[in-house]
C-alpha positions as CSV (number, residue, x, y, z in Angstrom):
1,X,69.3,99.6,95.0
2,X,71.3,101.6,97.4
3,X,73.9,103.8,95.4
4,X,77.4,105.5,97.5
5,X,76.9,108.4,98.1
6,X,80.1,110.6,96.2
7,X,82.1,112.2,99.0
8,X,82.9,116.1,97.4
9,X,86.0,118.3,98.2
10,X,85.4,120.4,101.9
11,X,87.0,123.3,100.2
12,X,87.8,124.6,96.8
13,X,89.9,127.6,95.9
14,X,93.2,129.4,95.0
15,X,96.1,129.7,95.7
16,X,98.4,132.3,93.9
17,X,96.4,131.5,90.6
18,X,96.9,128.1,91.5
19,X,92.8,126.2,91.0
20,X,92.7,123.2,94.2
21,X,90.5,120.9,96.2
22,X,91.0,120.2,99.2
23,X,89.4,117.1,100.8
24,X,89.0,116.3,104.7
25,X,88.4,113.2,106.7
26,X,86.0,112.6,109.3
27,X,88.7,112.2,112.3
28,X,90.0,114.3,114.2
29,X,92.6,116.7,113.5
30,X,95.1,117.3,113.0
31,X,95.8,114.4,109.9
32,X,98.6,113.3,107.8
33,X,98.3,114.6,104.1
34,X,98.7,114.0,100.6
35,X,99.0,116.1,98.1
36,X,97.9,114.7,94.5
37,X,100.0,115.7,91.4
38,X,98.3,114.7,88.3
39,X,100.2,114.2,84.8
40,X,100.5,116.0,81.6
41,X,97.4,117.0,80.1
42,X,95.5,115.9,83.1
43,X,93.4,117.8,85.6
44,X,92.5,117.7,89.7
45,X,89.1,115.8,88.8
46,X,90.6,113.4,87.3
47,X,92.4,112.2,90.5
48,X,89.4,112.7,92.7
49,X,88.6,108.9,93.7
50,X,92.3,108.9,94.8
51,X,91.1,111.9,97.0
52,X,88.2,110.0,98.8
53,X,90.2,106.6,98.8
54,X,92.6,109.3,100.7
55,X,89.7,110.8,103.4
56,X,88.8,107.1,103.9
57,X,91.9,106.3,104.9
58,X,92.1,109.1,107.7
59,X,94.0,111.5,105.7
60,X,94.1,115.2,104.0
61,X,93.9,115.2,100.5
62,X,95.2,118.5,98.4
63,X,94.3,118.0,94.3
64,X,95.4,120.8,92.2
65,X,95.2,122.1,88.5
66,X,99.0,122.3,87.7
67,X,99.0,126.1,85.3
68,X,98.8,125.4,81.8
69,X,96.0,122.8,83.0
70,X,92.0,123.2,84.4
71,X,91.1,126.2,86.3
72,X,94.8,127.4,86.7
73,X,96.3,130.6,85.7
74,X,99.3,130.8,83.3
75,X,101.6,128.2,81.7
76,X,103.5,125.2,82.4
77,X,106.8,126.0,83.3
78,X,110.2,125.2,85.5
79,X,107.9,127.5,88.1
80,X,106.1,124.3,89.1
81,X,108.0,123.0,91.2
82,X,108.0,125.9,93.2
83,X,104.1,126.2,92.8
84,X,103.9,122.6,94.7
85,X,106.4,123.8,97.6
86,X,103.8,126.6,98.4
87,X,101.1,124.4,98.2
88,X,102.8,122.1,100.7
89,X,104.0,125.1,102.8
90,X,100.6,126.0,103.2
91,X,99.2,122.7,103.6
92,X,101.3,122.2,106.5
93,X,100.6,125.4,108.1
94,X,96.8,124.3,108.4
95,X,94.9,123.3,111.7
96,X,93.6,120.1,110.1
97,X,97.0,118.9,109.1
98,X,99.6,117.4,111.0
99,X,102.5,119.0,109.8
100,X,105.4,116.4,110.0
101,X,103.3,114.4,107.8
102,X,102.8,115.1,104.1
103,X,103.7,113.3,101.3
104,X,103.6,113.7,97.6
105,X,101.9,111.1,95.1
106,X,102.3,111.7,91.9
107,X,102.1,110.2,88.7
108,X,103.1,110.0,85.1
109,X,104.4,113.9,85.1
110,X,103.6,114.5,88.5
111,X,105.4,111.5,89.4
112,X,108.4,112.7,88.4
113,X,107.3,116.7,89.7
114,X,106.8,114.4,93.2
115,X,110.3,113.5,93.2
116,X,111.7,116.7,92.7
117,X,109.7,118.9,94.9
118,X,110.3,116.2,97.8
119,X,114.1,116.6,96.8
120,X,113.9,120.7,97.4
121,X,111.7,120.7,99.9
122,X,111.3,119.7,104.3
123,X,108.0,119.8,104.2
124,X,107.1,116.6,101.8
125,X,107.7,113.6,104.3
126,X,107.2,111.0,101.9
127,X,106.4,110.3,98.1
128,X,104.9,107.8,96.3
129,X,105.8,108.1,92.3
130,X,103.1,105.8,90.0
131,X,104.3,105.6,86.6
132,X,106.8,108.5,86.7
133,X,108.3,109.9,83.6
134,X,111.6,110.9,82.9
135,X,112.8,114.4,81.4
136,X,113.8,112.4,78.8
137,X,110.5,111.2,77.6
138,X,108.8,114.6,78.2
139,X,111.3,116.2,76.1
140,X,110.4,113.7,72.9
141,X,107.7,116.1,72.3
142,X,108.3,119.3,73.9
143,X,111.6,120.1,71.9
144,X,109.2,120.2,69.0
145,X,106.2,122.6,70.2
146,X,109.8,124.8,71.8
147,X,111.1,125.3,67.8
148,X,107.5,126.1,66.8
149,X,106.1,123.2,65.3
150,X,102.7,121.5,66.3
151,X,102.2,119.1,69.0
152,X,102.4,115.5,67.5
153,X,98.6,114.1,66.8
154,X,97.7,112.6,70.4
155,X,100.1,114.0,72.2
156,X,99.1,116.2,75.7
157,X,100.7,119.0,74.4
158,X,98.0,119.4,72.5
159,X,95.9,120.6,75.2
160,X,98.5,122.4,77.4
161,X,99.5,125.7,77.6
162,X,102.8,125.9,78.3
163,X,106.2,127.8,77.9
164,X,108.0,125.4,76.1
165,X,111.2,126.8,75.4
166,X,111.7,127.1,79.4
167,X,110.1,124.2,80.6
168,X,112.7,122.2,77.9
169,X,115.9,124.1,78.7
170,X,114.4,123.5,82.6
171,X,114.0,119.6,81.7
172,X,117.5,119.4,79.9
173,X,119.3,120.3,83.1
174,X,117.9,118.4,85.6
175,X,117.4,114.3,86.0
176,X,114.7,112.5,88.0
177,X,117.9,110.2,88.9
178,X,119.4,112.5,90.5
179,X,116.5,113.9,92.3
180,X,116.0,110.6,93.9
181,X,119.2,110.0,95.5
182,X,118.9,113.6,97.0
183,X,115.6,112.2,98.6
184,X,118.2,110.6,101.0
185,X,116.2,108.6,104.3
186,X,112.7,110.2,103.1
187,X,110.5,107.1,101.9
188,X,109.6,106.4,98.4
189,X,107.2,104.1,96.9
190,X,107.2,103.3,93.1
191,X,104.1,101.7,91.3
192,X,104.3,100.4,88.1
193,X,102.2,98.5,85.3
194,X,104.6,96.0,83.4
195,X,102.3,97.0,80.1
196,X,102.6,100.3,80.7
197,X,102.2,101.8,76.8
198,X,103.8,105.2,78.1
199,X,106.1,105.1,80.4
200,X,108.6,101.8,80.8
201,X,108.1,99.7,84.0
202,X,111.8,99.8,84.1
203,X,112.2,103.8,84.9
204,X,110.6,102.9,88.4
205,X,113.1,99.6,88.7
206,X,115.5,102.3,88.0
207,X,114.7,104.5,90.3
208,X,113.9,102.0,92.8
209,X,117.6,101.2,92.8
210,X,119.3,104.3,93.2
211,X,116.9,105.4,96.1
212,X,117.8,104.5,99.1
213,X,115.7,103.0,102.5
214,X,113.2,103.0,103.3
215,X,111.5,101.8,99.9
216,X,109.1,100.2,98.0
217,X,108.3,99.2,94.7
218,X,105.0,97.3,93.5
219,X,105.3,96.3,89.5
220,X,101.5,95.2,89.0
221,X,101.7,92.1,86.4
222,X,98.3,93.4,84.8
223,X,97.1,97.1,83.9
224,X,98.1,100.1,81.8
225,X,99.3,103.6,82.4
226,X,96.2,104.8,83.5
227,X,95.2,102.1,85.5
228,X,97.9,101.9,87.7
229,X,97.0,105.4,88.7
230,X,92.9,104.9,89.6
231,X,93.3,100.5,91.2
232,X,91.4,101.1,94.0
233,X,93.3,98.4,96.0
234,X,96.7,100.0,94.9
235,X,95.5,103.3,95.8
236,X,94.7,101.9,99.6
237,X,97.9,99.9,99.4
238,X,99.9,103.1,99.0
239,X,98.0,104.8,101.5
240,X,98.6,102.2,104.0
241,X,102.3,102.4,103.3
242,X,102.1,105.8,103.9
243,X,100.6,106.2,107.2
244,X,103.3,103.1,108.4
245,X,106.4,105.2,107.0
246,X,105.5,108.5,107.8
């Protein structure tokens, strides 16, 4: 029996305390990009078949350890945001990468990081969101851990380091809403399990109607909150979008 052989990142490293793999295609340069945000709690393994899917597809892939995650230095904070702009910056700057075209996919957490990064930023061309949270819904549990009290039993928080206290107050003045509309004309794809048991498939209808074109959504009818993130068919899907918008 012949077995596939697992493709492995071209490149590992860091970037201002910031743990990454980087993942190359076989074409020629220089390649579109995307650069994989993973959610709370998570880590840049965890979102390496979307990485190969990615290199299959013709493109650069960029996973990271967000901080208070993996290999990464320091704590989950409002500086994330700024973290993934340098990471793009760089990205961009790269022979193998064709500037003009990088996007953002994120989910859960870094669905909604996505958003706001592409909403500060030139350099992210294109985003696609799977299961994105809302501050809201990250701040169920962080207001707790930010007064001093323990993490609720199961929650991510359990396992994060983070600064709560800033990353609340950071959370409490800002809306993914809002983020989207200052997206303006760049593209935005939403995926979405309808039985998502974290996040509600009717954030990303939300969202989906305050962006404007062009847009996409894709509410799969079967799947969880996980496995709307690692669908091997949804993960080319998106890709495919991608290289038609960008």
């Amino acid at each position: 029996m012949e077995y596939a052989v697992q493709r492995a990142p071209s490149e590992s490293g860091r970037l201002e305390g910031i743990a990454y793999d980087l993942w190359l295609p076989d074409e020629d340069a220089p390649s579109p990009a995307v650069v994989v945000l993973h959610g709370a709690g998570s880590q840049k393994e965890n979102h390496a078949d979307y990485a190969r899917v990615a290199t299959s597809h013709g493109f650069v892939a960029l996973t990271f350890d967000n901080r208070g995650h993996g290999q990464s230095e320091g704590k989950l904070s409002p500086r994330t945001i700024a973290d993934v702009q340098r990471l793009v910056h760089v990205l961009t700057e790269r022979p193998e990468v064709d500037g003009r075209r990088v996007a953002a996919r994120g989910s859960s957490m870094g669905g909604l990081l996505a958003i706001h990064a592409a909403a500060a930023t030139t350099d992210i061309a294109a985003v696609v969101a799977i299961c994105p949270a809302t501050e809201e819904l990250m701040l169920e549990d962080l207001r707790r851990v930010a007064r001093g009290e323990p993490a609720p039993p199961g929650s991510a928080l359990e396992t994060m380091r983070v600064d709560a206290p800033a990353l609340a107050a950071w959370l409490e003045e800002h809306d993914v809403r809002d983020a989207v509309r200052r997206l303006g004309s760049k593209p935005l794809m939403l995926v979405h399990a309808r039985d998502d048991e974290v996040v509600p498939h009717t954030i990303s209808e939300e969202l989906y109607e305050r962006a404007t074109e062009p847009k996409r959504i894709l509410v799969l009818e079967d799947g969880h909150h996980r496995s709307a993130q690692h669908d091997t068919e949804v993960q080319g899907e998106t890709l495919r979008w991608l290289a038609r918008v960008m």
